[in-house]
Structures are given as C-alpha cells and as structure tokens.
FILO-114630 format. One record per residue (C-alpha): residue in one letter; z negated, x negated, y; residue number from 1. Coordinates in nm, 2 decimals. Example, Ala and Ser with C-alpha at 12.3 -4.5 7.8 and 13.67 -1.06 7.14 Angstrom:
# residues 2
A:-0.78:-1.23:-0.45:1
S:-0.71:-1.37:-0.11:2
This chain:
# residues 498
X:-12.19:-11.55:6.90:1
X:-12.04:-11.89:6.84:2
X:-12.22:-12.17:7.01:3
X:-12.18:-12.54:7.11:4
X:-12.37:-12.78:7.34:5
X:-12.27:-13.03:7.57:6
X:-12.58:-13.26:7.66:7
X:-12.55:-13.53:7.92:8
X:-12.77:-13.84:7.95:9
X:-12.81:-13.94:8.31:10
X:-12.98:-14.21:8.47:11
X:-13.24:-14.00:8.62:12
X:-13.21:-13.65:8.45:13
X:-13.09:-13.51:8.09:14
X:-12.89:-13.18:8.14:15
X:-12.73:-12.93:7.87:16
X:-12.54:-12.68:7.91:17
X:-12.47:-12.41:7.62:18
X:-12.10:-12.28:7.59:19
X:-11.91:-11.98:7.39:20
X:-11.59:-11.99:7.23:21
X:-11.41:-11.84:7.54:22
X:-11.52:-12.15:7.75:23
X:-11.78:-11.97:7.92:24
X:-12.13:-12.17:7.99:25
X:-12.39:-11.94:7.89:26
X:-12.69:-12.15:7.95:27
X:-12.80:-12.51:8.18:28
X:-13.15:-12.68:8.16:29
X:-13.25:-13.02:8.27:30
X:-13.48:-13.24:8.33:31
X:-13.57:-13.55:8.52:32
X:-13.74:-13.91:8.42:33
X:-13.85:-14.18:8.64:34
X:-13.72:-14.53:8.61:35
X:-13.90:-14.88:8.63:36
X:-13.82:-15.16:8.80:37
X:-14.10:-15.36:8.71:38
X:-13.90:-15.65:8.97:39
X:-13.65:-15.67:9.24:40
X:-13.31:-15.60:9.07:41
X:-13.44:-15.46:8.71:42
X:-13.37:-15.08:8.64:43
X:-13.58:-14.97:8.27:44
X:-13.64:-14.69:8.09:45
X:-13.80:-14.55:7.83:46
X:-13.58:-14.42:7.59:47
X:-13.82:-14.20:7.45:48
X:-13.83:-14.01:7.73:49
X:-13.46:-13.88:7.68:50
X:-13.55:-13.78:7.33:51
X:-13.85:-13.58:7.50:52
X:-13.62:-13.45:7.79:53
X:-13.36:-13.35:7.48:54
X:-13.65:-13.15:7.28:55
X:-13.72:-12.97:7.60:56
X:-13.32:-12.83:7.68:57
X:-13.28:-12.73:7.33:58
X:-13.61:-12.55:7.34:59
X:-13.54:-12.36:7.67:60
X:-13.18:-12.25:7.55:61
X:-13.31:-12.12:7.26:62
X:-13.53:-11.92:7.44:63
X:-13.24:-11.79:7.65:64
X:-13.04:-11.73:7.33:65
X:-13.24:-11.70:7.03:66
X:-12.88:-11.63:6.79:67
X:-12.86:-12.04:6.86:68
X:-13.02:-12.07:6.56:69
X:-12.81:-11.94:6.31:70
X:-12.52:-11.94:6.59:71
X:-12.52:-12.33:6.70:72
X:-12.23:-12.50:6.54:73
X:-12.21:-12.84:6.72:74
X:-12.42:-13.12:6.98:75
X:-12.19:-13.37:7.12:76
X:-12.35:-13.62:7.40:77
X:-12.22:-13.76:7.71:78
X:-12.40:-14.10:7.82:79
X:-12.48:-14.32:8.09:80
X:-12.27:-14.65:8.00:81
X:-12.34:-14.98:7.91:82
X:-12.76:-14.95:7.89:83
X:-12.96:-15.16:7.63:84
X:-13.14:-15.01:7.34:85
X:-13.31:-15.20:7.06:86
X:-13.48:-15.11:6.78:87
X:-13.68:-15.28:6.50:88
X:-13.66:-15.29:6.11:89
X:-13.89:-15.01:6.13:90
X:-13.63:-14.83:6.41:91
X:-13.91:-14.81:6.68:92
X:-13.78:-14.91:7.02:93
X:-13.92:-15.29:7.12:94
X:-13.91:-15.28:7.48:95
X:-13.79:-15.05:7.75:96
X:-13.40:-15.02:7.76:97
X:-13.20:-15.22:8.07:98
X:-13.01:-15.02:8.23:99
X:-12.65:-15.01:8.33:100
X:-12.77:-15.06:8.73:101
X:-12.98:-15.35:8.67:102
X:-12.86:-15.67:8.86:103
X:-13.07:-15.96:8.66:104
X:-12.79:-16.09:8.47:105
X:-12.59:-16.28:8.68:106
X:-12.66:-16.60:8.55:107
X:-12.57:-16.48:8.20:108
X:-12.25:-16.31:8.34:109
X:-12.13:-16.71:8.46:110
X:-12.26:-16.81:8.11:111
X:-12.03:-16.55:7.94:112
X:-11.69:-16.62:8.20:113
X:-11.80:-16.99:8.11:114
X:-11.81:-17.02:7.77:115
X:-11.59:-16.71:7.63:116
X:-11.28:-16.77:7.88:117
X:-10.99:-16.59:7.82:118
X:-11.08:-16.40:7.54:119
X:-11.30:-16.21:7.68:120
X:-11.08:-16.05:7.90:121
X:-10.77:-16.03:7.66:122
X:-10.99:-15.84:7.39:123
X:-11.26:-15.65:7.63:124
X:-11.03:-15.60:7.92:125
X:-11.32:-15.66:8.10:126
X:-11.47:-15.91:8.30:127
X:-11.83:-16.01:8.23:128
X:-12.02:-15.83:8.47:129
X:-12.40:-15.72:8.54:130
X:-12.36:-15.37:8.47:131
X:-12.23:-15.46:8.11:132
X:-12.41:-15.48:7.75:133
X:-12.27:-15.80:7.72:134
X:-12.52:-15.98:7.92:135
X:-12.82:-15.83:7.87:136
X:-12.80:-15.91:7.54:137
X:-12.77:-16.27:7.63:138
X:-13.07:-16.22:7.93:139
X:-13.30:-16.10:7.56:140
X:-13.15:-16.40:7.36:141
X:-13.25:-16.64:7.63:142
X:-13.57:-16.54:7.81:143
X:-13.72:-16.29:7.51:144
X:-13.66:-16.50:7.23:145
X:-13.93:-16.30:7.03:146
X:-13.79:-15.96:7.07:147
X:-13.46:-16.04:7.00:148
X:-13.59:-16.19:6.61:149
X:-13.69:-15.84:6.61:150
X:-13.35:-15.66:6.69:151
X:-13.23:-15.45:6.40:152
X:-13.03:-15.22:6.57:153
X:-12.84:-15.29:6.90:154
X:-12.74:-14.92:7.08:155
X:-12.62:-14.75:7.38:156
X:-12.83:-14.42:7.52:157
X:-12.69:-14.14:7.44:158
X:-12.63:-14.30:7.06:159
X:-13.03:-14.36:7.08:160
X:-13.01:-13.93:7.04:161
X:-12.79:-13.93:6.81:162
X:-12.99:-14.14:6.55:163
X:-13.31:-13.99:6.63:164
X:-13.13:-13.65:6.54:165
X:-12.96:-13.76:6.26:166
X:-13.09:-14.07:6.15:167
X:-12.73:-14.22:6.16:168
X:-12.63:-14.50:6.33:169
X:-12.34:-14.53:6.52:170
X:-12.15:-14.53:6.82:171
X:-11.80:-14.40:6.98:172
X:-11.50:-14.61:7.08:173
X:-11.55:-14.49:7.47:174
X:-11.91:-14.65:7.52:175
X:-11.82:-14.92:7.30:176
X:-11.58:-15.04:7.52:177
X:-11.85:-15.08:7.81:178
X:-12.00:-15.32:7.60:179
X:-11.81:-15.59:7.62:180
X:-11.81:-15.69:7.25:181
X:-11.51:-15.40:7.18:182
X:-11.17:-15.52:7.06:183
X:-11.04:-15.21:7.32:184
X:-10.68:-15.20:7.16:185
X:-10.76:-15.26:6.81:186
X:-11.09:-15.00:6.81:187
X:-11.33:-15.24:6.63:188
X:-11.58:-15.51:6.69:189
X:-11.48:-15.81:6.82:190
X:-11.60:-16.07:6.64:191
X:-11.46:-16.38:6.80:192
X:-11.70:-16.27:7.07:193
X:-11.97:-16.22:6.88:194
X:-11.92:-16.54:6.71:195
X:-11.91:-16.66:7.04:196
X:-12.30:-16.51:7.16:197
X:-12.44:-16.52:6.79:198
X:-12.46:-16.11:6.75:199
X:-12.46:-16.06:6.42:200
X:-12.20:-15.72:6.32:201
X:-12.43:-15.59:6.07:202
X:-12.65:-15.53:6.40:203
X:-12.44:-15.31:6.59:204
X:-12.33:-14.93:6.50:205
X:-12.01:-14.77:6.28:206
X:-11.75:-14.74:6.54:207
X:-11.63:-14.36:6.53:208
X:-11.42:-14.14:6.76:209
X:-11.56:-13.93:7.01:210
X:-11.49:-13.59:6.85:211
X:-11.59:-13.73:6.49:212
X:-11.92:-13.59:6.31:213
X:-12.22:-13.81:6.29:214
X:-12.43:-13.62:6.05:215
X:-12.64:-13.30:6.04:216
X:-12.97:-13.24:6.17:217
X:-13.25:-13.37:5.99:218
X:-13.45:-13.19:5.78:219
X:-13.72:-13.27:6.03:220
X:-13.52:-13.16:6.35:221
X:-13.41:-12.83:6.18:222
X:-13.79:-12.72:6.11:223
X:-13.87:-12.88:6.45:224
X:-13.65:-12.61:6.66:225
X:-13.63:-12.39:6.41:226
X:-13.28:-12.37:6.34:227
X:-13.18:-12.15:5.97:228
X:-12.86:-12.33:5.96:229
X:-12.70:-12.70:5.94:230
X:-12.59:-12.82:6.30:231
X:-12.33:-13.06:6.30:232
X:-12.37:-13.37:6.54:233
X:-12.08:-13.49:6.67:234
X:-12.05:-13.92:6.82:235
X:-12.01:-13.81:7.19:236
X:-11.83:-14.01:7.44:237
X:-11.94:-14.21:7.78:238
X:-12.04:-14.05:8.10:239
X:-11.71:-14.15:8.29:240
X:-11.49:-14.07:7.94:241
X:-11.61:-13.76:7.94:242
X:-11.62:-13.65:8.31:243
X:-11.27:-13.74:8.26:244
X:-11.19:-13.52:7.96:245
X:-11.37:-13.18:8.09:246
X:-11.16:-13.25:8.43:247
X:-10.86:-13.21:8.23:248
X:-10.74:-13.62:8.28:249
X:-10.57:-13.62:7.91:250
X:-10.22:-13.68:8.01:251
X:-9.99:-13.94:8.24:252
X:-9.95:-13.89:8.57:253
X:-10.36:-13.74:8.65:254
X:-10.61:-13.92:8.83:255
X:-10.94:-13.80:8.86:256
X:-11.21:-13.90:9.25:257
X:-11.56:-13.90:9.15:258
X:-11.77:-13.93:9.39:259
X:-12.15:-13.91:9.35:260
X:-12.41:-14.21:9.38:261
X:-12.08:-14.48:9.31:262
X:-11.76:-14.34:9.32:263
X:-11.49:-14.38:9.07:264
X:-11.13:-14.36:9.09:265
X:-10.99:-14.29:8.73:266
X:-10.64:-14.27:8.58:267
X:-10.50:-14.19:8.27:268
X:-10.38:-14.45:8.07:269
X:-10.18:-14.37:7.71:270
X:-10.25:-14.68:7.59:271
X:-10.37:-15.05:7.63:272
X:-10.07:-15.23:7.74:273
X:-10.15:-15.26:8.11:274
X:-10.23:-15.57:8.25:275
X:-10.50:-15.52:8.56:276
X:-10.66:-15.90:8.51:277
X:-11.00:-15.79:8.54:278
X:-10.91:-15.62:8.86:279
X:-11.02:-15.26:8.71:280
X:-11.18:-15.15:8.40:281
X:-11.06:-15.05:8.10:282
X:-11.12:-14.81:7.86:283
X:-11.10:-14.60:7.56:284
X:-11.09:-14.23:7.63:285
X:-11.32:-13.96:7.50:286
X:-10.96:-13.82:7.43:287
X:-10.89:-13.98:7.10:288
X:-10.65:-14.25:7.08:289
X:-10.62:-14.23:7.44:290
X:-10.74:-14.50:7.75:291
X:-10.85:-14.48:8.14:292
X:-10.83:-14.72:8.40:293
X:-11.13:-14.72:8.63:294
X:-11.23:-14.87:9.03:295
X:-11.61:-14.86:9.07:296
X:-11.72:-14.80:9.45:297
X:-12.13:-14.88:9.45:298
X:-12.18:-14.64:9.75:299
X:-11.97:-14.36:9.77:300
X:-12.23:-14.08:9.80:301
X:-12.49:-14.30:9.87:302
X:-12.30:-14.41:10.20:303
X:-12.30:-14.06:10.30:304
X:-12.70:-14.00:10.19:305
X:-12.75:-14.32:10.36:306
X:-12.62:-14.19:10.67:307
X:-12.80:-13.84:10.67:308
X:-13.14:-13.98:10.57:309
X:-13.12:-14.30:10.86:310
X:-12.95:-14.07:11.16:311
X:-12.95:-13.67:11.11:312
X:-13.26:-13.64:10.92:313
X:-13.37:-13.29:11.01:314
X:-12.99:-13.18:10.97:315
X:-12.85:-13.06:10.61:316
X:-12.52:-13.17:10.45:317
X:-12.32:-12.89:10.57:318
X:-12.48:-12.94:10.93:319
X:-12.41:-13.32:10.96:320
X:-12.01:-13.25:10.87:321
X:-11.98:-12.92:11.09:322
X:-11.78:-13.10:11.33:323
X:-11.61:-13.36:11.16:324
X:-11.29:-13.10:11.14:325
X:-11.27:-13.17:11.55:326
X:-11.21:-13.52:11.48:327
X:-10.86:-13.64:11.43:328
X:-10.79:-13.85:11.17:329
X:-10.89:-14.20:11.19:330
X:-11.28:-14.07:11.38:331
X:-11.10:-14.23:11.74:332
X:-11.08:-14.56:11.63:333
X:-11.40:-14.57:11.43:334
X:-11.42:-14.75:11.14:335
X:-11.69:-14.80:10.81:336
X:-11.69:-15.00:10.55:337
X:-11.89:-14.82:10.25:338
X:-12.03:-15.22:10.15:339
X:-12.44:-15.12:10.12:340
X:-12.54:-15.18:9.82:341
X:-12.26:-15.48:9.72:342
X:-11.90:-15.38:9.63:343
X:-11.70:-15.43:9.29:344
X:-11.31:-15.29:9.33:345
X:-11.12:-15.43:9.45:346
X:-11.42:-15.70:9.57:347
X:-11.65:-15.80:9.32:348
X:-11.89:-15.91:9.57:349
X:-12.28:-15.90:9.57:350
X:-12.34:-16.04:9.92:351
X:-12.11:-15.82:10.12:352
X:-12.23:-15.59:10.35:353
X:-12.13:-15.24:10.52:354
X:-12.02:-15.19:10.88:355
X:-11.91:-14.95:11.19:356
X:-11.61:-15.13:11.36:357
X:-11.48:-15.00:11.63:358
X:-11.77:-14.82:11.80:359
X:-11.73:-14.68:12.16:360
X:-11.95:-14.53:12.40:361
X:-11.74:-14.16:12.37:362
X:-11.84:-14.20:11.97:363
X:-12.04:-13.91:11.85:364
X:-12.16:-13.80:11.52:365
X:-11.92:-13.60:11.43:366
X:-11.72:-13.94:11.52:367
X:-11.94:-14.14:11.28:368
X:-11.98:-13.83:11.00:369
X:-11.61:-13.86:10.98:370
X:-11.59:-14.22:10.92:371
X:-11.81:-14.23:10.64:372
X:-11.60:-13.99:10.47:373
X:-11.26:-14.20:10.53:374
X:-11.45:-14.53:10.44:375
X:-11.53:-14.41:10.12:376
X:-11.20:-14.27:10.05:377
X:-11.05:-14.61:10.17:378
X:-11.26:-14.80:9.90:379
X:-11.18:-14.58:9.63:380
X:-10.77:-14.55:9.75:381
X:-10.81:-14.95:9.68:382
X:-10.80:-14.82:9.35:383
X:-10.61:-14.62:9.32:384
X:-10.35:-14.87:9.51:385
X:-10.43:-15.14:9.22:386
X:-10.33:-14.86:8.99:387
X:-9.97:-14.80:9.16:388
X:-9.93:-15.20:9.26:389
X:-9.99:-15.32:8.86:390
X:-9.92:-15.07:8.64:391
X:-9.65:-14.85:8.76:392
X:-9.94:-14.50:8.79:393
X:-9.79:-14.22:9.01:394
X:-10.02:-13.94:9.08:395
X:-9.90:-13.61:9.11:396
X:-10.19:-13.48:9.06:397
X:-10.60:-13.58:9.17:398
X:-10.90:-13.44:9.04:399
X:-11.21:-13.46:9.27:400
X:-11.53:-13.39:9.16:401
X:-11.89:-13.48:9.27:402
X:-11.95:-13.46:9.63:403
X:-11.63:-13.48:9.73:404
X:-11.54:-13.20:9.62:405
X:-11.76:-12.93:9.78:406
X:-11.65:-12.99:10.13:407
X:-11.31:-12.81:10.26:408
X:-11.24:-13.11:10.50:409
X:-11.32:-13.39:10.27:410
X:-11.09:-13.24:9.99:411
X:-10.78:-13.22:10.28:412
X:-10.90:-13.58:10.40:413
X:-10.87:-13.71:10.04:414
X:-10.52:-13.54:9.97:415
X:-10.39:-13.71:10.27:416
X:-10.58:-14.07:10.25:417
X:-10.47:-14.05:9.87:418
X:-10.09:-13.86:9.97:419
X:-10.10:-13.64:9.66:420
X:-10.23:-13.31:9.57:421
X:-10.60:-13.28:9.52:422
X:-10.73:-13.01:9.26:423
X:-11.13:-12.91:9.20:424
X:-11.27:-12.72:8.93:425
X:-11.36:-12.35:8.94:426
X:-11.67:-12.48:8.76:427
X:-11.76:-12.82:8.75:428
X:-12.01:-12.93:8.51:429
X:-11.92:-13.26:8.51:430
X:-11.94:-13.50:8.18:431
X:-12.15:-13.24:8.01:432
X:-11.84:-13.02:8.00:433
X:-11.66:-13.29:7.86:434
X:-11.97:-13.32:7.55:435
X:-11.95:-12.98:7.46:436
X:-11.55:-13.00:7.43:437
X:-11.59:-13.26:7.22:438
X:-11.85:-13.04:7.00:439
X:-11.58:-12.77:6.98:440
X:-11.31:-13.02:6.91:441
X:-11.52:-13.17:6.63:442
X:-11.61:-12.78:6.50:443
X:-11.31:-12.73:6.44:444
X:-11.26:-12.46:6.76:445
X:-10.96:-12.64:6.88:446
X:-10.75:-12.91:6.68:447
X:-10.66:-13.18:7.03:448
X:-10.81:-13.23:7.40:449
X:-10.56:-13.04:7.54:450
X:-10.60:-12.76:7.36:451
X:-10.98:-12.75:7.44:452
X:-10.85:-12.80:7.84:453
X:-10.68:-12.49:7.81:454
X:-11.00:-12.27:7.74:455
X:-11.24:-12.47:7.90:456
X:-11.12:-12.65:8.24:457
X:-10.96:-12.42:8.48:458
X:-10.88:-12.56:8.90:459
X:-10.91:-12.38:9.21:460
X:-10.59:-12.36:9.45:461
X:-10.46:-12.69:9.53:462
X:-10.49:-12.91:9.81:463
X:-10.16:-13.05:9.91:464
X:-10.15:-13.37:10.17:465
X:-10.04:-13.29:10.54:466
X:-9.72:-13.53:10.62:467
X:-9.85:-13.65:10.97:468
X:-10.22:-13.71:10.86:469
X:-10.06:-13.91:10.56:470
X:-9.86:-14.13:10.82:471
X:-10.16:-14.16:11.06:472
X:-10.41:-14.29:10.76:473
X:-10.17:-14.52:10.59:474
X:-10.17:-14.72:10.94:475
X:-10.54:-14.67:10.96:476
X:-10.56:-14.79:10.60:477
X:-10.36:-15.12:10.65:478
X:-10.66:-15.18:10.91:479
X:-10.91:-15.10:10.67:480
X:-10.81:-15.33:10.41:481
X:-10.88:-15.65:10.65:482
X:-11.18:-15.51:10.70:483
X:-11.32:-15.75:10.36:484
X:-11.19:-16.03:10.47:485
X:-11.34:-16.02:10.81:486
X:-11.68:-15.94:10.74:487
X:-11.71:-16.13:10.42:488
X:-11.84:-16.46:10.58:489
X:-12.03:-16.32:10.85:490
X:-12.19:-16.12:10.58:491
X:-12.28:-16.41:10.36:492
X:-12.41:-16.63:10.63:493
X:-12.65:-16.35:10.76:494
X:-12.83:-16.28:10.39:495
X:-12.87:-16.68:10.40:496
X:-13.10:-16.63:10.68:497
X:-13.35:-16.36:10.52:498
C-alpha cells in the first residue's frame, strides 16, 4: 500500500501521521520536548531534539506498518514559524534556536521600523515584530557577535529536518515569508533588506515551493530506518500555511478560526495586491502561487485554560461549559477581554491587559464560562472585520479548528459572533494533514491543492448563524471594541507600578 507522511513540528511536541492514497490516516505518533527559557522573555530549543523526536515517529510507524519501507513514497513537513536555526561551516548547530514566542527583541524590532522604513512593509508585508526572524538575527549580530562570524547557514525548523535528511538546503516560500527578509510577491530574497541588516544571500536557503522535492534520503537515513527504496522529501510549508491547506482554505471566499494556545483568524487571499498596512499578516500559501491574510490573538485557548486552571480547577473542560447554553448571548452583561499575555490584532500592544467588565452579583460561572468564549471570538472577529473593512473578503464559509471546534455551543456562538456558516472537519489533524498533502501533491498522487482536498479534507454538517443571536452580538460587539481603548491606560499605568 501506497504511503505518505505528514510530520509537524510544534513548539512543544513533533507529531506524524501516516496516510494512504484514499486519504485515510493509517498511523499517529508523537512526541514531546521541553523548552528553555534560560531568562524572562527567551523561549530556546534544541533543535536536535526534533531530529530525535523525528527518528522516533518514523521508527514507531514502521513498526505499525512494516510495507513503509518499500511502500513510503513521500515526507513533507509542517513547521512552527519564524524560529532561528544556525549552523556552522561544519553544519553543527551553534547555539540553541530562538523561538517564534520569544519576546527579547524589541529593541531590535524599533531598530528594524527605524532604519528599514517603508520597505520593509512594501516588500515583507510585514511589520517588524518579535515573533519574526528578522530580529533575532539582528539580537545575534548585536549581542553575539562571535556566533554570528560563525553563521554558515541561516534556517527555519522544520527546514533544520529537511537538511539533516537530505543534506539539502533550502526552504519554502510559506515560512520564508515569516522571515521578514521575503520579497512575498516576487517569491525571492529581498535583498534591499538584507543590504539593509548586512545578511549575506549566499547564507540563507534555495527558495522552493511547498509541494516541490528537496532531495532523497541519504544514504545514511535509508540504512538508518531501513528503508529498500528512495524516499522523496518534499520542502514542506509553515504551521499556519499548512493548517490552512488540509482545512480546505484554497479558494476565495473561505476563512479558516483557529483556536489553540493564540488563535488565528485566516483568509484566503489569490494574490498579493491587498493593502492591510501592517494591520495583518501576510503570506504565501502552502497552496502554490497562492497567499493568506492572518490576525494573531496571543490567548485564545490559553484565556479559556487560564480560566479552568485559576477558578474550576477540579472541573474538566466539558464540566466548566455545561451550562454556558443557559446563558443568553452576551453572558448578562458580562464582558472579557482575552488581553493576558499582551495582544497583537488589531492592537499590537505588549502592556495591555485582560479584564471582566460588567460583573454583577447574579454572575455565575456559567455567566463568566460564557464570556470567555465571546471574548475570544470578539478578538479574533477584529480580524476578520479588518479583512471585510480593507480588502473587500466576504465569507461564506468558516473553518474552525483547534478548540473551538469540539464544543457544540462554541461552534453556534462563533457562526453567530462571525454571521456566517461555520464548518469543522470530520477528522482534524491539523497542519500535519496539510504536510502529508503536500507529500502526495509532490508524488505525483494528485496534480493541484484542490484536488488533494477532495480526497483528503471532508466537513461535518454545517453550522449556520441564528438571525437574532447575530443582531444581539453585533450590539454587544460595538461594546467590545471600546473595550481597548478604555483599559489601555489604566493597563499601562498599573505594570509601571510592579
């Protein structure tokens, strides 16, 4: 039986999952790895410890399906974005990678807006912010001077796999584009901006698409997991790109919720034209040829863990929203504000903070359960509102996925908050899905994206919005959204005090 496998590089766990030509997944392993933070704000990791965790899936799915070996006919990779690898002459990794969650580059993101100007957002389409490659590479230029006169090769995580399997270097237009250093209409390196930073191009990876091969197995690899045949390696595609592609978001008119640690609020985009200033992201696509427009809320399911773990400890998930269907919409005049951990769309803001406004003494938890859920589907409808306001999106259709998507009453709340139908996947594998359709793309199993969607991403029955819930949250909403400007000083003034 024909094979190919979709492997995903998390933050905190390496999954693969092993899928036949009908679209059927056949076999899952993972495995978790710890990360530094040697100071407040850094997030490191080893990379070597995703090559490790990759050994270990292959190993186990071979062991569930011994024909892999003469049966595999592609590896494609899904990757957490915008992370730091680098590597010496000698391609041995120099210090740990800095990861796409580490907050120390703030004064090298004021640098970069200072110094690089326009440009940076006319070719990027990005602004410079912590999260991207961008300025890490300057925090390495400017406070390890000695490491970076060691940099021979400059990569992102799940392209760190991909060498170490193949030996090749390169990279995909999708995680390119989260670098900051991607010309994202033109699909090559930018090199007014690395002019700009002194980055020289013979340091940085072949640009490929997502779908195209990167090489073969090693000689090395083959013996290693004893495979009797060449496997193709194929370049793979970023964690968001490809959560997007295996939930189907290859055409106008989808938009895909996300909601797990952040939450994301994606749409399709055909090509670079539109003009969002730095108020979203944008992309390439895994898709080839094709872009996404992304909103980035830092707590989405983390608001809702938050919650759990500080006020209904002893209760699970399921238990804590029971009750929530009881409340109408709008939780009785409660109101939350999803700003824990900082907030970046539509407020790119690292000293605001969360709050419950509103709170009365008939409140209850079901009250308070309820209006976690609408504040995080408030942030992320910012979004999707940025989306409709600049650009011209309408949605008639919205993937969720993540959290959001296993609970009846927050799927009905987010058709009605977003006022469009809401789809979820019958299986939901998330960007690994995505990885292994761009291995069977690149095999040869299907010729375009949406031919792979046909086989391999089906929905459950939809969920369409309810016309008076839609009316009450649109007022609510218009209350939500002065919500920021309200809390935004009082927020500052009381971190100036710790």
């Amino acid at each position: 039986m024909a094979y190919v496998l979709g492997i995903d590089l998390g933050t905190s766990s390496l999954k693969g999952i092993l899928i036949n030509k009908q679209g059927e997944v056949v076999g899952e392993s993972g495995y978790d790895y710890p990360i530094e933070t040697p100071k407040i704000g850094y997030s490191e990791q080893n990379p070597e410890l995703w090559m490790g965790a990759v050994k270990n899936v292959i190993i186990d799915l071979i062991g569930l399906h011994p024909d892999m070996k003469t049966d595999l006919e592609g590896i494609s990779f899904s990757g957490q974005m915008h992370s730091l690898v680098i590597l010496d002459e000698q391609k041995q990794v120099i210090r740990p990678a800095i990861l796409w969650n580490d907050v120390r580059t703030s004064k090298q993101c004021q640098t970069i807006t200072e110094k690089a100007g326009d440009l940076l957002l006319e070719v990027s389409k990005n602004r410079a912010l912590e999260g991207f490659t961008l300025p890490k590479i300057v925090w390495i230029q400017e406070n390890e001077p000695q490491n970076w006169d060691r940099v021979q090769y400059m990569m992102l995580p799940k392209d760190y796999l991909s060498f170490c399997l193949t030996g090749n270097y390169v990279t995909d237009f999708s995680d390119a584009a989260g670098t900051l250093l991607l010309d994202v209409a033109k699909k090559e390196w930018a090199t007014p901006i690395l002019d700009l930073f002194d980055i020289p191009i013979e340091r940085l990876p072949k640009l490929l698409s997502s779908q195209d091969k990167v090489g073969d197995l090693t000689d090395e690899m083959k013996t290693f997991f004893g495979f009797k045949v060449d496997v193709p390696v194929f370049a793979g595609g970023a964690d968001n790109a490809c959560a997007a592609l295996g939930a189907g978001i290859i055409k106008d008119g989808a938009g895909m919720c996300s909601i797990g640690t952040s939450g994301v609020f994606l749409s399709f985009e055909k090509d670079a034209s539109a003009d969002y200033q730095g108020k979203l992201h944008l992309f390439n696509h895994a898709a080839k040829n094709d872009y996404y427009a992304m909103g980035v809320t830092l707590a989405a399911g983390n608001s809702l863990e938050w919650f759990k773990r500080t006020f209904a400890q002893e209760q699970t998930f399921s238990e804590l929203l029971a009750g929530i269907s009881e409340v109408k919409p709008g939780s009785d005049g409660l109101l939350f504000s999803p700003y824990i951990v900082d907030e970046r769309t539509p407020h790119v803001d690292s000293q605001i903070r969360g709050s419950f406004i509103g709170i009365d003494t008939h409140h209850r938890l079901p009250h308070f359960s309820r209006a976690v859920l609408e504040g995080i589907t408030f942030s992320l409808k910012d979004s999707q509102l940025l989306m409709e306001e600049m650009a011209g999106r309408k949605f008639d259709r919205i993937v969720s996925v993540g959290g959001g998507a296993k609970n009846a009453d927050w799927l009905q709340m987010q058709a009605d908050i977003f006022n469009a139908t809401i789809l979820n996947l019958t299986v939901e594998q998330g960007p690994g899905l995505g990885a292994a359709m761009l291995a069977a793309i690149g095999a040869g199993w299907f010729d375009t994206a949406a031919d792979a969607a046909e086989v391999f991403v089906h929905y459950k029955a939809a969920v369409k919005p309810i016309a008076e819930n839609v009316v009450a949250y649109d007022a609510i909403y218009q209350i939500y959204r002065q919500v920021y400007q309200a809390t935004q000083s009082l927020s500052h003034a009381l971190l100036a005090l710790k």
